[in-house]
N, C-alpha and C positions, 0 to 999 in steps of 0.2 A: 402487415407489420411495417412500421417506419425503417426503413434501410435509410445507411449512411444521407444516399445521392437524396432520399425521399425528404427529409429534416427542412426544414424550410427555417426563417431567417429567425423566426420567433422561438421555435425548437433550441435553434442555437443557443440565443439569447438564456433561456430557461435554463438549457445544460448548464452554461458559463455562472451563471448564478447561485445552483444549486451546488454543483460541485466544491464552489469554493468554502459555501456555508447558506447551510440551511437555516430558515428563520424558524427559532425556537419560541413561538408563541402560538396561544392558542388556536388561531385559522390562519397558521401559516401558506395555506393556497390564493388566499383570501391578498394578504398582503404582496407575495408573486404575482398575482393578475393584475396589482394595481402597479408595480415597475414593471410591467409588460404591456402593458393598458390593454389588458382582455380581462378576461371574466372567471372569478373563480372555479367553476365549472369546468370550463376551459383548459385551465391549466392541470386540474386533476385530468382529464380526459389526454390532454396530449402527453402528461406523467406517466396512465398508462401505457399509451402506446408506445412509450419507450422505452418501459419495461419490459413490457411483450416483446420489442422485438429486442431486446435485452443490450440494450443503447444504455441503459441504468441499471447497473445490476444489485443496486440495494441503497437505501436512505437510514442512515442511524449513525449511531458515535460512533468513533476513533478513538479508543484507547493507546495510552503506551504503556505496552510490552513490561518493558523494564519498570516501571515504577509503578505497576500492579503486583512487581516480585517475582513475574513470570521470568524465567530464562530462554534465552535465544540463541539461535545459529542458523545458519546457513549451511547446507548439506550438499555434495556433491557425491554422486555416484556415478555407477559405470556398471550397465547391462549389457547382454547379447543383446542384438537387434529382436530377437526371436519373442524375449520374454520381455522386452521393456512397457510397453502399456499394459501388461498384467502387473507387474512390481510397482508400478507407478499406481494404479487400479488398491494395491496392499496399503501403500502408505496413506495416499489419499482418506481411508479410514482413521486416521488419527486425528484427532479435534484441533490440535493445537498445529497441523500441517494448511496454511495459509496458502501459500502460491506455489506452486509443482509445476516442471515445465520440462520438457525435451529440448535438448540445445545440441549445436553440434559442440564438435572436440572430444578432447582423451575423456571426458568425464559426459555422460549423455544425458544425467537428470539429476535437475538441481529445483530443490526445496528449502524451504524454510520452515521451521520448527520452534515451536514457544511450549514449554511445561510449567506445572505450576512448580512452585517453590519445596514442595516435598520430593517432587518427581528428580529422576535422573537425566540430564540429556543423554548421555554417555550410553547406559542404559538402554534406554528409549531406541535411539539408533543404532546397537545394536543386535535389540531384537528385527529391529526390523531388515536389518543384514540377513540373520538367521533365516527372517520367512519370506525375503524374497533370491536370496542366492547374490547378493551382490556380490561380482567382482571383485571392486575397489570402492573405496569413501574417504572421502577430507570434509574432516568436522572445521568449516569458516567462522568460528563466532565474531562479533565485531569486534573490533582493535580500539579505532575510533569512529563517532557518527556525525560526518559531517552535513547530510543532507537527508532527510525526506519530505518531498513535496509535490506529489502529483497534481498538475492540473494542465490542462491543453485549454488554448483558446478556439472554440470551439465554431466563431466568426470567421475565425484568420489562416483557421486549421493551419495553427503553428502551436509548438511548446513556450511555456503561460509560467513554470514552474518561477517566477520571480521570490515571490514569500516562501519560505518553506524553514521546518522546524528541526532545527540540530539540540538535541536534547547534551549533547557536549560541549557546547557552550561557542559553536564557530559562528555565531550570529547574534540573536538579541538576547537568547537564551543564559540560565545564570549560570551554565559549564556543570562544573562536579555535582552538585548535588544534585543535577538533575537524572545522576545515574540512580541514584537510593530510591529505593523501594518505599509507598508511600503507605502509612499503615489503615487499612480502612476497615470500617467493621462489614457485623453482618448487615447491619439495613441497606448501608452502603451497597455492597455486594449486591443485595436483593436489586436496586437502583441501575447497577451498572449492568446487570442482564436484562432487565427491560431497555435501558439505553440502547443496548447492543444489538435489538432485535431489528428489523426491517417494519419502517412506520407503513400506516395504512393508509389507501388515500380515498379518506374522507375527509368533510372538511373540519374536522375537529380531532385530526390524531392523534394527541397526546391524553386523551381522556380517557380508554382505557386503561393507560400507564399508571396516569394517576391514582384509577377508581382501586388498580389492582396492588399498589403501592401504601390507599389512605392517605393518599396528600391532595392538595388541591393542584392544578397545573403549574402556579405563580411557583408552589414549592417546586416543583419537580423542577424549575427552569434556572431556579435557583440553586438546587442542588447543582445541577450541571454546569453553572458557572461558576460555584466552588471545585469541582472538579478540574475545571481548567485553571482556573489559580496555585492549584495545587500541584498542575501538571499531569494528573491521569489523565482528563480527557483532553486529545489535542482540538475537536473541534467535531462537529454535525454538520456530517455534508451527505452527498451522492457519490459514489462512487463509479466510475465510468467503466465502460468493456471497451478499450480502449481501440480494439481492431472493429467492433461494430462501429464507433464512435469515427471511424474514419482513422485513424492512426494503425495502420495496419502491419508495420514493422518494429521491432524492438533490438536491439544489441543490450547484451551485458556485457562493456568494454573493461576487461582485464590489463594492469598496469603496472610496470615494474617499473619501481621508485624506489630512490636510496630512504632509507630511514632518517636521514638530515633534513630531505625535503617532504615529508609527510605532511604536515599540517598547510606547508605553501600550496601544493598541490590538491589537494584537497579542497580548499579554497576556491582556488582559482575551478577545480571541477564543479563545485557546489553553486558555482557563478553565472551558469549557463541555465537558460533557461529551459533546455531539450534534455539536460538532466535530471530525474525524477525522483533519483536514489543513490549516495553517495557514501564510502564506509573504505576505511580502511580494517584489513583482513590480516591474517596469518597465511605466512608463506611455507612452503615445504620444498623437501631435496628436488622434488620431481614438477613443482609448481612457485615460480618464483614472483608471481603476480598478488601484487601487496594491495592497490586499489583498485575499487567497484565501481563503476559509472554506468548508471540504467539511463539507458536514453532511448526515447520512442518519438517516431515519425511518421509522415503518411507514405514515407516507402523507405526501401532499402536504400537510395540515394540521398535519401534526406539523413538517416539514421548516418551514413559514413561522410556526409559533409560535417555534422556536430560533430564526430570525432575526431576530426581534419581541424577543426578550429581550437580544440581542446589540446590537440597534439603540438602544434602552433605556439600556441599560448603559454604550455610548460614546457616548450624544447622537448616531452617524449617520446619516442619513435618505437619503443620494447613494450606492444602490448598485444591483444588479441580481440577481435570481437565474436562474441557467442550468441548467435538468432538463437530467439527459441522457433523451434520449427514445431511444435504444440504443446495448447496448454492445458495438461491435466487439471488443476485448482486453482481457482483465484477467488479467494472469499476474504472474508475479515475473522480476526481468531476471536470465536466465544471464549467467553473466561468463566471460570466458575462453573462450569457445566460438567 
C-alpha cells in the first residue's frame, strides 16, 4: 500500500489534479498520463494503489444537498464513554449520515444529516435518540453558507482551499436562489445515481454509465454540465482521506460573533485557505458559538496556527477548537436511494 511518506512526486501531482476535477471524457486516464507525461496504464495503476491504501476514498460527483431538496443539519450529541462507538455504529446506518465523528467537549459526536424532502429531520433525529440513549442533542441546521471547499495542495502539503463554493452568494455564486430546490425528473434522477457512484478504473469509465443510462457518453457529459449550470452538481473530482493523504489533524473551530458582524466574519473565515468548511449556525442557552470553521493540517500545530491568524484577522478571542479524535463515516450522501 502507498502510505503518506511512500507517494512520490508524481502521486502528488495526480492527487492535486484529480481532486480538484476529474476530466469528464471518454479516457480520462488517458488525458491525466498526458499532463503527467506517463502512460495511461500508469496512471490507472498508481489510482489503484491509492485507493488501496485509501489515499482516494472514491471518484464520482458532488451534488448539493440543498437544491436536490434534500434537507440538512448538523447534529451534536453527548454519550457515555461506555456506549459511544456503539450509538455512533446505530447512526452510521442511515444513508443520508455523511460524516460522523468523535470530538472532544460537552457534546462528544457530531454528524451530519441530509433527508429527502418527504422525510422529517426532526423526526429522524429523534428516533435515533430513542435507539441509541442519547444524553443530550442540538440540531445545527445552517444559518448561512459561507464556504465549502476542500482541497490540500498535495506538493506543498499545505491547505489549497483558494476556489470554493458558497451556494449563498459570499463569492461568485448568484446568492438566494441558490438555496431553492432544483426540480428534476425521473431520468434525471436515474443520471444522478449513476453520477454518484464510485467510477471504475479502466480506461473507458463512463461507458457503463452510459450503456446503462441509453445515452452515448458525449450525452452523459453533457448532462452533467447541465447539471452544473443549474447548480446540482458542484463538480467531479476525488475525494481525499485527508489523514492518509498526509493531513492528519483537523479542528472544528467554534466562534462567538455578534449577530452585526456575521457575514464580515464569515468572509474574512471563508478567506483562508486551511478553511475547508465555513457556516454560520444556531446558538442555544448552553452554546453560544454562532460560527463553524473546519480547518485541517498536517498536525495539531499547523491546525492552531490557522486559527491564531483567523483570530487575528477578526479581533475574536471567544471560541473553542473540537479535534476529532475518530472518524466514524466520511462518505458522500447517495441520493434517491
Amino acid at each position: 500500500m502507498a502510505s503518506q511518506s511512500e507517494m512520490d512526486m508524481t502521486d502528488r501531482r495526480l492527487l492535486n489534479i484529480i481532486q480538484s476535477m476529474f476530466p469528464l471524457v471518454e479516457e480520462p486516464y488517458l488525458g491525466l498520463g498526458k499532463q503527467l507525461e506517463i502512460s495511461e496504464a500508469e496512471v490507472i495503476e498508481r489510482t489503484k494503489k491509492l485507493k488501496k491504501a485509501n489515499v482516494v476514498r472514491q471518484i464520482s460527483a458532488i451534488f448539493d444537498t440543498r437544491r436536490l431538496g434534500y434537507k440538512t443539519t448538523l447534529v451534536a450529541m453527548r454519550f457515555p464513554a461506555e456506549t459511544l462507538d456503539s450509538s455512533a455504529k446505530v447512526i452510521n446506518q442511515h444513508p443520508g449520515v455523511s460524516h460522523n465523528y468523535a470530538r472532544n467537549g460537552n457534546f462528544n459526536l457530531w454528524f451530519t444529516l441530509a433527508v429527502p424532502p418527504y422525510e422529517s429531520l426532526e423526526e429522524t433525529i429523534e428516533d435515533m435518540v430513542k435507539r441509541t440513549g442519547a444524553e443530550s442533542y442540538r440540531m445545527m441546521p445552517t444559518i448561512k453558507f459561507f464556504k465549502i471547499g476542500v482541497n490540500f495542495d498535495m506538493v506543498k502539503n499545505v491547505g489549497a482551499a483558494y476556489e470554493y463554493y458558497s451556494p449563498d452568494g459570499y463569492n461568485a455564486s448568484s446568492g438566494e436562489d441558490w438555496k431553492k430546490a432544483e426540480p428534476v425528473t425521473e431520468y434525471e434522477i436515474e443520471v444522478i445515481k449513476e453520477l454518484q457512484e464510485d467510477i471504475a478504473l479502466v480506461p473507458r469509465p463512463f461507458d457503463g454509465m452510459s450503456k446503462r443510462l441509453n445515452v452515448t457518453p458525449q450525452e452523459l457529459f453533457a448532462m452533467a454540465e447541465a447539471f452544473k449550470d443549474k447548480g446540482i452538481m458542484r463538480r467531479f473530482s476525488a475525494v481525499l482521506h485527508h489523514r492518509k493523504a498526509g493531513f492528519k489533524a483537523n479542528a472544528m473551530a467554534v466562534w462567538k460573533v455578534s449577530p452585526e458582524r456575521s457575514e464580515e466574519v464569515g468572509r474574512i473565515m471563508a478567506s483562508s485557505p486551511w478553511v475547508t468548511h465555513c457556516y454560520e449556525r444556531p446558538t442555544f442557552p448552553d452554546w453560544p458559538y454562532s460560527h463553524f470553521s473546519m480547518v485541517h493540517a498536517t498536525s495539531k500545530k499547523g491546525c492552531e496556527e490557522a486559527i491564531k491568524q483567523i483570530s487575528e484577522s477578526t479581533g475574536l478571542t471567544d471560541y473553542m477548537l473540537l479535534y476529532s479524535t475518530r472518524e466514524y463515516k466520511k462518505t458522500r450522501v447517495r441520493y434517491f436511494v
